[in-house]
MARBA-3410 file (N, C-alpha, C, O; in Angstrom, 1 decimal):
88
0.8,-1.2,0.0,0.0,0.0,0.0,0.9,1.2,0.0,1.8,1.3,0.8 ~ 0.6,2.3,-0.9,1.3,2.9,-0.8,0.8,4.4,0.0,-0.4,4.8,-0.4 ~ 1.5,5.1,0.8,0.7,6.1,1.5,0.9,7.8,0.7,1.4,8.3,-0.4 ~ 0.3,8.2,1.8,-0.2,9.7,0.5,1.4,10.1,0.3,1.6,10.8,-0.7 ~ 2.6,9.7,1.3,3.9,10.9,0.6,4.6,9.7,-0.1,5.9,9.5,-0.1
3.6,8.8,-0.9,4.1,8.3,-1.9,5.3,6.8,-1.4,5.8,5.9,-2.1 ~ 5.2,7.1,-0.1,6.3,5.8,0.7,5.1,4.6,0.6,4.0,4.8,0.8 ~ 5.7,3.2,0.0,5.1,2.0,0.2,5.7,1.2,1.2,6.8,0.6,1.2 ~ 4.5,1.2,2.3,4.4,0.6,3.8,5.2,-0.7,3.7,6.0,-0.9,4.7 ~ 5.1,-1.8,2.7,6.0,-2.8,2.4,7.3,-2.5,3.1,7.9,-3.2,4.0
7.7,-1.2,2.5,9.4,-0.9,1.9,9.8,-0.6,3.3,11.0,-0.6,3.6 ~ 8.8,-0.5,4.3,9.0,0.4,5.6,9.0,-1.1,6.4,10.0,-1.8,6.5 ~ 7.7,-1.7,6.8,7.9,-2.9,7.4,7.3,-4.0,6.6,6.1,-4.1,6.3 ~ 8.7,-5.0,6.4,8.0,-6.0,5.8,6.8,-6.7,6.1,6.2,-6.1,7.1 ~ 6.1,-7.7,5.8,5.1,-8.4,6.2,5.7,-9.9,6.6,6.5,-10.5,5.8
5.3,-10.4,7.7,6.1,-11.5,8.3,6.6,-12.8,7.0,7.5,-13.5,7.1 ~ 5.6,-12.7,5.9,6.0,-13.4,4.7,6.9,-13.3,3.9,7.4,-14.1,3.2 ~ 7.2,-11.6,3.9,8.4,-11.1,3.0,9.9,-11.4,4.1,11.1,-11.7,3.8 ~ 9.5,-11.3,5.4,10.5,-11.1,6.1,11.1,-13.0,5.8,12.3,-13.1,5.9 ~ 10.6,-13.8,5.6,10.8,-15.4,6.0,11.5,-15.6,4.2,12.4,-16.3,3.8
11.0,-14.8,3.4,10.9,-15.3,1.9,12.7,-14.5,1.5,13.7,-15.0,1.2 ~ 12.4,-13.3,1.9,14.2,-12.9,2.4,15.0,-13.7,2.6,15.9,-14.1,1.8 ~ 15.0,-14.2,4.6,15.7,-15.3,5.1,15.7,-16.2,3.7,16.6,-16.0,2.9 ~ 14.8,-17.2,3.3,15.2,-18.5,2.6,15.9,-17.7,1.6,16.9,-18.3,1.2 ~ 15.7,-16.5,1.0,16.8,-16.2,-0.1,17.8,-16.1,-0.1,18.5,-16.4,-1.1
18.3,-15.7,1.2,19.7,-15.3,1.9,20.2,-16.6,2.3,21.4,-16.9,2.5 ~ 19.2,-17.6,2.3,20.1,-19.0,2.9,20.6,-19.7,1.6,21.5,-20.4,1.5 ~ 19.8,-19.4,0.8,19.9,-20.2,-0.4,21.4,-19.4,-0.7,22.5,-19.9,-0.3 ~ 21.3,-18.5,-1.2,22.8,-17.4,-1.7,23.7,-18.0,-1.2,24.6,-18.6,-1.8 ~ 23.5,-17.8,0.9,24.8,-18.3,1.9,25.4,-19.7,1.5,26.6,-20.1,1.7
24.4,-20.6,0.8,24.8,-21.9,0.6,25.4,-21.8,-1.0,26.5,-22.4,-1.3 ~ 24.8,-21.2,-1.7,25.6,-21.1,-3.4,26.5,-20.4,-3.3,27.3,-20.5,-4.3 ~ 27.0,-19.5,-2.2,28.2,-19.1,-2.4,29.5,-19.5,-1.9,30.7,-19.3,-2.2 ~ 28.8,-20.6,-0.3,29.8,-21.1,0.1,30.3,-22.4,-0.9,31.4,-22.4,-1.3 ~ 29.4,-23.3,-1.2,30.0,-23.9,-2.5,30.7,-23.3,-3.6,31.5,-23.9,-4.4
30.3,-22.2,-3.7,32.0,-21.6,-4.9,32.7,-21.5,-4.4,33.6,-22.3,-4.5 ~ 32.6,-20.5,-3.3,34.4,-20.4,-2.7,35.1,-22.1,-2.3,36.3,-22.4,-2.1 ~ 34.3,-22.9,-2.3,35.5,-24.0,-1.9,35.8,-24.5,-3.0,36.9,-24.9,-2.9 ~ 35.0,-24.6,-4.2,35.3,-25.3,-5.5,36.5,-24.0,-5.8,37.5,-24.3,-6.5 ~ 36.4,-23.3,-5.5,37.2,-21.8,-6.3,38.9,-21.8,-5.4,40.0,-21.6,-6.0
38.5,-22.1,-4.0,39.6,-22.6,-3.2,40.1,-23.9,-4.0,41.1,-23.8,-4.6 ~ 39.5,-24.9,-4.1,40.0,-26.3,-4.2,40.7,-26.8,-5.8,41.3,-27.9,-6.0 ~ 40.2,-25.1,-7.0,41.1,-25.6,-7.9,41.7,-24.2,-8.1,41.9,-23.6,-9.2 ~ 42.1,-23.6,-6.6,43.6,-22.7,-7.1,44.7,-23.9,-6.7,44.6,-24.9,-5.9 ~ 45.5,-23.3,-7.4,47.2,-23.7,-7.4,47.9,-23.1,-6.3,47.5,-22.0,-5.8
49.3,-23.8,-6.0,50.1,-23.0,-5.1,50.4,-21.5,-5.3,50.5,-20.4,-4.7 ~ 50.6,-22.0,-6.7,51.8,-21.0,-7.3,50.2,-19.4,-7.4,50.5,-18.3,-7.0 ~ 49.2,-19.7,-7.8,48.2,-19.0,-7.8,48.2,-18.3,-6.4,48.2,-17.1,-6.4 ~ 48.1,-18.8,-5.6,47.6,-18.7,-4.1,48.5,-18.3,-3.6,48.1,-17.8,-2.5 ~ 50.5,-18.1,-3.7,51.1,-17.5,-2.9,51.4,-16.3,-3.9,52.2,-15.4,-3.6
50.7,-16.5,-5.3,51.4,-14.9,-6.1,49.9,-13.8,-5.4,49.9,-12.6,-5.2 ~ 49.0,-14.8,-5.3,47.7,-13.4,-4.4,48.1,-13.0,-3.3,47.6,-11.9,-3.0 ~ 49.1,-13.7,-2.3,49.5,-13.2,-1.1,50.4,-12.0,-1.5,50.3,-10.8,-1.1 ~ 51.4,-12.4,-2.3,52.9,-11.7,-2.8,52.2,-10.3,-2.7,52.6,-9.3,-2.0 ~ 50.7,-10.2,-3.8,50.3,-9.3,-4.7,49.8,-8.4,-3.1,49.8,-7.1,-2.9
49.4,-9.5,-2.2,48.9,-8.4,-1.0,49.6,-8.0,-0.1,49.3,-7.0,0.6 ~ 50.8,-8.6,0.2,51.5,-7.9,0.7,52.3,-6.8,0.2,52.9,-6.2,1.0 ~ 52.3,-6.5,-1.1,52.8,-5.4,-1.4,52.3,-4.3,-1.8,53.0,-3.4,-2.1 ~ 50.9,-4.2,-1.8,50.3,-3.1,-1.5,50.5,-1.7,-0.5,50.4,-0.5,-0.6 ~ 50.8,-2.9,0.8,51.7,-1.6,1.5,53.3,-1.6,1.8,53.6,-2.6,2.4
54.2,-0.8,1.6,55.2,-1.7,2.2,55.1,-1.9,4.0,54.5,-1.2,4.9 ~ 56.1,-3.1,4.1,55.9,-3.0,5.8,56.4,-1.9,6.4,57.3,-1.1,5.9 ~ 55.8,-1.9,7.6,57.0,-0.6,8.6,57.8,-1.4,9.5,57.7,-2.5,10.0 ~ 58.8,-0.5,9.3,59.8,-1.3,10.0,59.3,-1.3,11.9,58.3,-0.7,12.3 ~ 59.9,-1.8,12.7,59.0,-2.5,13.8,60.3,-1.9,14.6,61.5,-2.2,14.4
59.8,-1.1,15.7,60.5,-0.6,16.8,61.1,-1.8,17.6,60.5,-2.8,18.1 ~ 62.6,-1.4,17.8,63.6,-2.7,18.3,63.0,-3.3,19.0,63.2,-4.5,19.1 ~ 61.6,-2.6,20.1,60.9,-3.3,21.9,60.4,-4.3,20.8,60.8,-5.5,20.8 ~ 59.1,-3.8,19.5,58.5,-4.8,19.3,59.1,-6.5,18.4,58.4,-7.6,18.3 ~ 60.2,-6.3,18.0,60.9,-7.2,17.5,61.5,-8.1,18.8,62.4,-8.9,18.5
61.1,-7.9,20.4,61.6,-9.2,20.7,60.2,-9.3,21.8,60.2,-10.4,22.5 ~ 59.3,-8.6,21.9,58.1,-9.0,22.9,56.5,-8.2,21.6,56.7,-7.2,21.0 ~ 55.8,-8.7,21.6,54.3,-8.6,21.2,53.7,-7.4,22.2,53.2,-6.3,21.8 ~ 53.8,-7.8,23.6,53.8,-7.0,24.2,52.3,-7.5,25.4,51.7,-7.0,26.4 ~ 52.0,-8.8,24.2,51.1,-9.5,25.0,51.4,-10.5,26.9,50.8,-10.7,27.9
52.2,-10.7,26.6,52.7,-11.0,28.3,53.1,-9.9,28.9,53.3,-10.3,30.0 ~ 53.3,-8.8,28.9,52.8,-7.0,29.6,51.4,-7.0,29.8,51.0,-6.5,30.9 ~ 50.6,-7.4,29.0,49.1,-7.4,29.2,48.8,-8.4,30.2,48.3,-8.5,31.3 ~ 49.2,-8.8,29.7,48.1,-10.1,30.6,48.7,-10.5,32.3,48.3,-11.2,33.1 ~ 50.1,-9.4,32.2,50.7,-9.4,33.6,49.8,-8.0,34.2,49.5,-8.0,35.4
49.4,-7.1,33.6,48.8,-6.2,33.7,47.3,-6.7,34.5,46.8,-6.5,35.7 ~ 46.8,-7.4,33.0,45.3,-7.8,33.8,45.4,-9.0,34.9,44.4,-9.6,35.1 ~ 46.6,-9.4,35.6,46.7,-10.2,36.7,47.2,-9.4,38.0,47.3,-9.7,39.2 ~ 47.4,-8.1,37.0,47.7,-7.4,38.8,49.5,-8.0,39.0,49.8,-8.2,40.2 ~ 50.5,-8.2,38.1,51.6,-8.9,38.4,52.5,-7.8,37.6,52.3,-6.8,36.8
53.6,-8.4,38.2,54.7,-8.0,37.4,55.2,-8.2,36.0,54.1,-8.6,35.7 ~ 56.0,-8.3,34.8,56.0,-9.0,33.8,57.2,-9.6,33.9,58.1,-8.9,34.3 ~ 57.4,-11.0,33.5,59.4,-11.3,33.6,59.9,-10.6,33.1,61.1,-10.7,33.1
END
């Protein structure tokens, strides 16, 4: 139905049958697309699959990593943190 400023009440709130007919479309999709990607996974090649990494990691170059973080993460500071301790 559409109201006088021309908005169709549909578009605003579905009707519990549109809302269910969505869901099954969206499950159907979620399932056709998870079957490509694995067929799509399962006939790339190595050589395919480490030249897309190559291709992504060079998009940025890396930054070089301050001397602290090249020998701690900094995750055992945390977690000595959220124990209330000291860190080794």
């Amino acid at each position: 139905m559409v109201t006088a400023l021309g908005i169709d009440d549909n578009l605003i709130m579905p009707t519990e049958s549109q809302q269910r007919a969505w869901m099954a479309q969206w499950n159907e999709a979620r399932h056709a697309l998870r079957a490509q990607r694995d067929a799509e996974i399962q006939a790339l090649s190595n050589e395919r699959a480490l030249a897309a990494a190559d291709t992504l990691l060079s998009i940025l170059p890396l930054a070089a990593l301050p001397e602290g973080r090249r020998t701690s993460s900094g995750l055992v500071r945390q977690q000595a943190l959220f124990h209330c301790r000291t860190a080794p």
